[in-house]
VEXDREN-2710 file (C-alpha; in Angstrom, 1 decimal):
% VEXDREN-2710
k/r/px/py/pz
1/UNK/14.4/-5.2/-37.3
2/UNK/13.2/-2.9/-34.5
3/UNK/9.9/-2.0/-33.7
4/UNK/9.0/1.9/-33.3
5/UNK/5.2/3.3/-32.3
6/UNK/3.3/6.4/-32.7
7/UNK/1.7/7.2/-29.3
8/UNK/-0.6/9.8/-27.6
9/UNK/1.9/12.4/-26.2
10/UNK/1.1/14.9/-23.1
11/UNK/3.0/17.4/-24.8
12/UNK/3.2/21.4/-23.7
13/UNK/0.7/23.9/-25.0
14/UNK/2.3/25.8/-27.9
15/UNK/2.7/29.5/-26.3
16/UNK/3.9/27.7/-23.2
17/UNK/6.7/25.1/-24.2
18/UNK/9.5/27.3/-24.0
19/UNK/8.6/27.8/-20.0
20/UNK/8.0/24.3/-20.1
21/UNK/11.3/22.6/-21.4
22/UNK/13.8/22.4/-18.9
23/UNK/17.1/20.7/-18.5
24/UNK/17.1/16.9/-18.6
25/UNK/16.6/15.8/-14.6
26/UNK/19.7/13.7/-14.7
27/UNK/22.3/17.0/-14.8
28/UNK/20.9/19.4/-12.5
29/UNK/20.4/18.9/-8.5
30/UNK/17.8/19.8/-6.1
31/UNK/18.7/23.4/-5.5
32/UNK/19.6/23.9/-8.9
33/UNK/16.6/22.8/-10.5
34/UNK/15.0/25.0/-7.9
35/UNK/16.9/28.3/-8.8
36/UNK/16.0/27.4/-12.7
37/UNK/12.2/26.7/-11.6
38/UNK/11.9/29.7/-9.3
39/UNK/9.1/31.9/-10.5
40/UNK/8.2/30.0/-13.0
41/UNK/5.1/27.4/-12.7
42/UNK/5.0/25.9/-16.2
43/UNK/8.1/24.8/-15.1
44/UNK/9.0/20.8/-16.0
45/UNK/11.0/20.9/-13.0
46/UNK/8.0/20.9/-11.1
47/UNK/7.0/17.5/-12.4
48/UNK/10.8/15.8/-13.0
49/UNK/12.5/17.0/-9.8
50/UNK/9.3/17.9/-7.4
51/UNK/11.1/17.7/-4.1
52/UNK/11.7/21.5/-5.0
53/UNK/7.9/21.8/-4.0
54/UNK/8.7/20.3/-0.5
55/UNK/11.7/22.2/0.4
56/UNK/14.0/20.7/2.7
57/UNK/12.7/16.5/2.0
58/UNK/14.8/14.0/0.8
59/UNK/14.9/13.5/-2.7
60/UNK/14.1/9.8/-3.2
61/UNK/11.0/10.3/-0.1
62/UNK/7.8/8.8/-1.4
63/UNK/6.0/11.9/-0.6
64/UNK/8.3/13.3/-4.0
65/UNK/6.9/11.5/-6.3
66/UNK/3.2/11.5/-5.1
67/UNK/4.1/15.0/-5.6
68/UNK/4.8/14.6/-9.2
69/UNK/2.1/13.1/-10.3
70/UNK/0.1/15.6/-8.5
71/UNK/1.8/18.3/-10.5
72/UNK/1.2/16.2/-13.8
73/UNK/-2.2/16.3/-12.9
74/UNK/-2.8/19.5/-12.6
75/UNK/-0.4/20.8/-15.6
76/UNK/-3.3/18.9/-17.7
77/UNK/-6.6/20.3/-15.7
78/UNK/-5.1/23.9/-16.2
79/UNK/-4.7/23.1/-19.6
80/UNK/-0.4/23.4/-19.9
81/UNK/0.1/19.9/-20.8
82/UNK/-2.1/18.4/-23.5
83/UNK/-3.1/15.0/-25.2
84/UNK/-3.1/14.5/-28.5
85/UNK/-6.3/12.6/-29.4
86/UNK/-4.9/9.9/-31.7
87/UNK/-1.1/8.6/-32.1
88/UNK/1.1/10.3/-34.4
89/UNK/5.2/10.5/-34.3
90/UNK/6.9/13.9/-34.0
91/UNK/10.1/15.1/-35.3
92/UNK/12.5/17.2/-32.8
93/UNK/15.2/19.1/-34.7
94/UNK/18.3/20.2/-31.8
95/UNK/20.6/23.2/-33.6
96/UNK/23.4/24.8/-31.9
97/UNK/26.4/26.6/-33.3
98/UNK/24.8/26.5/-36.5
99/UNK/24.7/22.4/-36.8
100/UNK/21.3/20.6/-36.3
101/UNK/20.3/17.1/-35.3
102/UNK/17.1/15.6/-36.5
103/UNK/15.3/13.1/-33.7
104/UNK/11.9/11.0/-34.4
105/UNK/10.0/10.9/-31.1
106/UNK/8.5/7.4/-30.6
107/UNK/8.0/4.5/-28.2
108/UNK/10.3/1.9/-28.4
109/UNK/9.9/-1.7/-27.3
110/UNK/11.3/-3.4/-24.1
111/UNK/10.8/-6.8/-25.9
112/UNK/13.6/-5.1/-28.4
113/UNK/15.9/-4.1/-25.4
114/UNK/15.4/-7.8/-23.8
115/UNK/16.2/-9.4/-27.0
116/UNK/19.3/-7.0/-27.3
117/UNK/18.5/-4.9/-30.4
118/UNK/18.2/-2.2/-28.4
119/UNK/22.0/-1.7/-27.5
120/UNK/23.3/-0.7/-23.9
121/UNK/27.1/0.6/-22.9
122/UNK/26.9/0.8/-19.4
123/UNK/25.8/-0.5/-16.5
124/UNK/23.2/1.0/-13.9
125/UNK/23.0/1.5/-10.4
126/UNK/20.4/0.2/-8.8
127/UNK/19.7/3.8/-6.4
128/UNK/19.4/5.5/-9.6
129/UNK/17.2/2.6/-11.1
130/UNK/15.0/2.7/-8.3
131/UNK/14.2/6.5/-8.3
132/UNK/12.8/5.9/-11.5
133/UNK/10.9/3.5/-11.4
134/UNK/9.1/5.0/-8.4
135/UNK/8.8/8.1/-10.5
136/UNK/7.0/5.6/-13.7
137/UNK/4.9/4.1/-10.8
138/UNK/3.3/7.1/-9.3
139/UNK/3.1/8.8/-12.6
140/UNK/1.7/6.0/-14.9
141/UNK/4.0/7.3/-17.5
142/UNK/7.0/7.7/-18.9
143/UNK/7.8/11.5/-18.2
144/UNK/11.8/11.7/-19.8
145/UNK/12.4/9.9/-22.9
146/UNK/15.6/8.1/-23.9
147/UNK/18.1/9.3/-26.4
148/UNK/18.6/6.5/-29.0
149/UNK/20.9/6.3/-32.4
150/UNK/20.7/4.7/-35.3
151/UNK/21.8/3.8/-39.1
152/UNK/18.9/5.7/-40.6
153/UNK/17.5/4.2/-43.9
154/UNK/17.6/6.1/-47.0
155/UNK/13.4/5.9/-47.2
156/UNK/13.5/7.8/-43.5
157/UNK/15.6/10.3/-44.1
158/UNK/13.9/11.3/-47.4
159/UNK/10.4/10.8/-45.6
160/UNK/11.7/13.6/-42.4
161/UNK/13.0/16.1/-44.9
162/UNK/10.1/16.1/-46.9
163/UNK/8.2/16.3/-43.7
164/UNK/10.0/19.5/-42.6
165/UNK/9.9/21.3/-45.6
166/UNK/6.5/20.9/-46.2
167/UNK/4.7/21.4/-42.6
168/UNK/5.4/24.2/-40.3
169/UNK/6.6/23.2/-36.5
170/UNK/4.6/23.2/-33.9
171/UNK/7.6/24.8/-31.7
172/UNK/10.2/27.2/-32.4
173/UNK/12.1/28.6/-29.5
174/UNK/15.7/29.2/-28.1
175/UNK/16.9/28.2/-25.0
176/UNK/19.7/27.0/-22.7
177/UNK/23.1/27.5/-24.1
178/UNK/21.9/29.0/-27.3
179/UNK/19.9/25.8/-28.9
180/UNK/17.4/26.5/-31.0
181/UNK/14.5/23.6/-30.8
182/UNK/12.3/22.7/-33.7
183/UNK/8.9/20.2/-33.6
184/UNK/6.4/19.1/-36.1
185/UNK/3.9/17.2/-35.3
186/UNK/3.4/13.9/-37.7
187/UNK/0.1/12.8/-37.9
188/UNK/-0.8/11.7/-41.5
189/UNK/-1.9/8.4/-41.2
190/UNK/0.0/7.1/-44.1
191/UNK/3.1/8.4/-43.2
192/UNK/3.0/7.2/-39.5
193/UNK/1.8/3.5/-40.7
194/UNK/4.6/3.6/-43.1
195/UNK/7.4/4.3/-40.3
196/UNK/7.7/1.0/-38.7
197/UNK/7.5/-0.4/-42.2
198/UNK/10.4/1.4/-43.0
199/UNK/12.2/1.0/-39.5
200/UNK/12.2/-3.2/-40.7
201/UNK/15.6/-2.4/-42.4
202/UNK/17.2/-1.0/-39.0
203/UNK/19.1/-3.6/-36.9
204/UNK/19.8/-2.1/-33.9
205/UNK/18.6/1.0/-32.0
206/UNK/21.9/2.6/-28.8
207/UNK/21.3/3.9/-26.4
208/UNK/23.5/7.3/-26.4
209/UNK/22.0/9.3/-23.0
210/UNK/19.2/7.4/-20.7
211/UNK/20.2/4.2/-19.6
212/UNK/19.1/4.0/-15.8
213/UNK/15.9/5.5/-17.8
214/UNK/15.5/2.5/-19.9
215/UNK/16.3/0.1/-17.6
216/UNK/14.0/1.6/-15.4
217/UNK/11.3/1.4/-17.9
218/UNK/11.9/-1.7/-18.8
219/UNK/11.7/-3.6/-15.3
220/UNK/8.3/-1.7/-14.8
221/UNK/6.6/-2.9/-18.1
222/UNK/8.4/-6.3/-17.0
223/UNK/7.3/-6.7/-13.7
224/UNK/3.8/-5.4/-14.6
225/UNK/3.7/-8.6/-17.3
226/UNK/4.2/-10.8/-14.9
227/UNK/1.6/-9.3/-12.4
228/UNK/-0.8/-9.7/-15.2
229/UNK/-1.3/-6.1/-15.2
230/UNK/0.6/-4.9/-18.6
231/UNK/-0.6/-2.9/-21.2
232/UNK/0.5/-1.7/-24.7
233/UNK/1.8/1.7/-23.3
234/UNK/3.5/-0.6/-20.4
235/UNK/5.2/-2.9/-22.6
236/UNK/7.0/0.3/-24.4
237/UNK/9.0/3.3/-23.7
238/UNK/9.3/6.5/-24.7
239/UNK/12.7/7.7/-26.6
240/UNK/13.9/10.1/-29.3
241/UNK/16.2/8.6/-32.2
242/UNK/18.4/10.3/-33.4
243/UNK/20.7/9.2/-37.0
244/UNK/24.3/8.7/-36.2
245/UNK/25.9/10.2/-39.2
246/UNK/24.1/13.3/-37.8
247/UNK/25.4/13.3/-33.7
248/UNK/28.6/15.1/-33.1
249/UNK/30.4/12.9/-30.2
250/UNK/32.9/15.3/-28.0
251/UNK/35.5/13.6/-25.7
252/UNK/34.2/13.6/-22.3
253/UNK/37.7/14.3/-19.8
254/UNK/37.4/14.6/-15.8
255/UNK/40.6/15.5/-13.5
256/UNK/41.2/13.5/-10.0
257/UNK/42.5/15.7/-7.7
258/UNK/44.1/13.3/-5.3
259/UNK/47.7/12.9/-4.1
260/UNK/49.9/11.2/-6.6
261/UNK/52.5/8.6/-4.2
262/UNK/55.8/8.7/-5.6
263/UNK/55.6/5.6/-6.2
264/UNK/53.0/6.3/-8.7
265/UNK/54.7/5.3/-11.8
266/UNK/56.2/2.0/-10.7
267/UNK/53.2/0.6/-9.9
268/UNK/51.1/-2.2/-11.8
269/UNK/48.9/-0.7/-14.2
270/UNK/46.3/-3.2/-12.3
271/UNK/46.0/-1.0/-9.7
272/UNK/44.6/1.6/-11.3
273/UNK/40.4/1.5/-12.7
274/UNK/39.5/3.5/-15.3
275/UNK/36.0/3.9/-16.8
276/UNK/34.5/5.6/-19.9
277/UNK/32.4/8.3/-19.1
278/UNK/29.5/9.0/-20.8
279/UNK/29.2/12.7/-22.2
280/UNK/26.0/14.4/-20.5
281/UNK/23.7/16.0/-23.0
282/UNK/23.6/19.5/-21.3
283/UNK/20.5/20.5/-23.3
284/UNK/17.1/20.9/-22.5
285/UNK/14.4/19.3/-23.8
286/UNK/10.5/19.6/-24.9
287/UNK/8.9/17.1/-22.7
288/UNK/7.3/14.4/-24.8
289/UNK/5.1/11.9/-21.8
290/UNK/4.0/8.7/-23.0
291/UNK/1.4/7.2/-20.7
END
């Protein structure tokens, strides 16, 4: 079994998610996420890549990421970010081209990634691992959530559709490259006791996009265990899961452009390193923060 938690999201005022959401941080670079944020102060750029608020500083400086929290700070005294007064689950609904995907915002558990049920396919560099982490650190919170899959149990499914059909979402907007994004708030307390009841009958949670994220996440919540400073919110993360029968996975191709010797073919295939690329989910997202 895996273990999944409602939590107190800082989530976007309603009239002001779509100029919220934003690309994931992870696909866009400083000047890019500059030209997207530019005019625009709901922005989530603002808090995810701040170093466009200090133009010309290195990325990974510290002062960046004092920065961000000072912008999550202040999204939440002007009243654009808000806090949901009691823990609850959400469901985020992705379509595009007419096909939708169905995700159920949560916290997850780093005991469940240490113990292996929560399933990795690549490795991490530590660079990459380290900018996040200082990001958790000066935030206190988990600002990008991880995108998980799963073998969803008949009882879940059933319980999200009848969710959907009987609520109205909270947000309803389009977006970059045409994706419409859909979320309801789930905050009956029987249904949200009932959910990690029901998530007893799922083995293994994957991690699809996110892993530098998770690992991240998980060596903070670790390291502040053994300091004797953790907390509930520190031992957990904050992901969206998604069902697998419902993903659509695209081959991911990239071209070298390198002179080919003409030896090229002769040559032990031992010379030659391949690895499998991960698709990049080019899609932006309604910022869920778990804290």
């Amino acid at each position: 079994m895996v273990q999944v938690f409602p939590f107190k999201a800082i989530r976007p005022e309603a009239s002001l998610a779509e100029k919220v959401a934003e690309l994931p941080y992870d696909v866009v670079n400083s000047q890019e996420a500059a030209a997207f944020a530019q005019g625009n102060p709901y922005s989530y750029f603002h808090i995810d890549r701040s170093e466009i608020d200090l133009p010309g500083i290195d990325p990974y400086d510290p002062q960046v990421y004092q920065k961000a929290a000072e912008n999550l700070a202040s999204f939440q005294e002007a009243g654009w970010l808000i806090q949901e007064t009691a823990p609850a689950y959400y469901l985020y609904e992705l379509t595009m081209a007419g096909r939708s995907q169905t995700g159920l915002v949560a916290c997850t558990s780093i005991d469940d990634y240490v113990a292996g049920k929560i399933k990795k396919h690549e490795f991490t560099r530590p660079e990459k691992e380290i900018d996040r982490i200082n990001h958790i650190l000066a935030c206190d919170a988990n600002t990008s959530p991880i995108f998980l899959s799963y073998r969803q149990p008949a009882a879940v499914k059933e319980a999200i559709d009848a969710w959907q059909a009987e609520h109205a979402p909270i947000y309803d907007f389009v977006s970059y490259h045409e994706v419409q994004h859909r979320v309801w708030l789930i905050d009956d307390p029987a249904l949200v006791a009932s959910f990690a009841q029901q998530f007893q009958a799922v083995d293994a949670l994957y991690i699809a996009d996110g892993h530098h994220r998770t690992e991240s996440a998980v060596k903070v919540g670790l390291q502040k265990r053994a300091d004797g400073q953790n907390s509930q919110e520190s031992d957990r993360f904050l992901a969206i899961l998604f069902p697998e029968n419902e993903l659509a996975i695209w081959e991911y191709n990239r071209v070298l452009r390198v002179p080919v010797p003409e030896t090229f073919l002769s040559r032990q295939p031992s010379i030659l390193r391949f690895k499998k690329l991960q698709r990049r989910n080019q899609r932006n997202v309604v910022r869920f923060i778990c804290t």
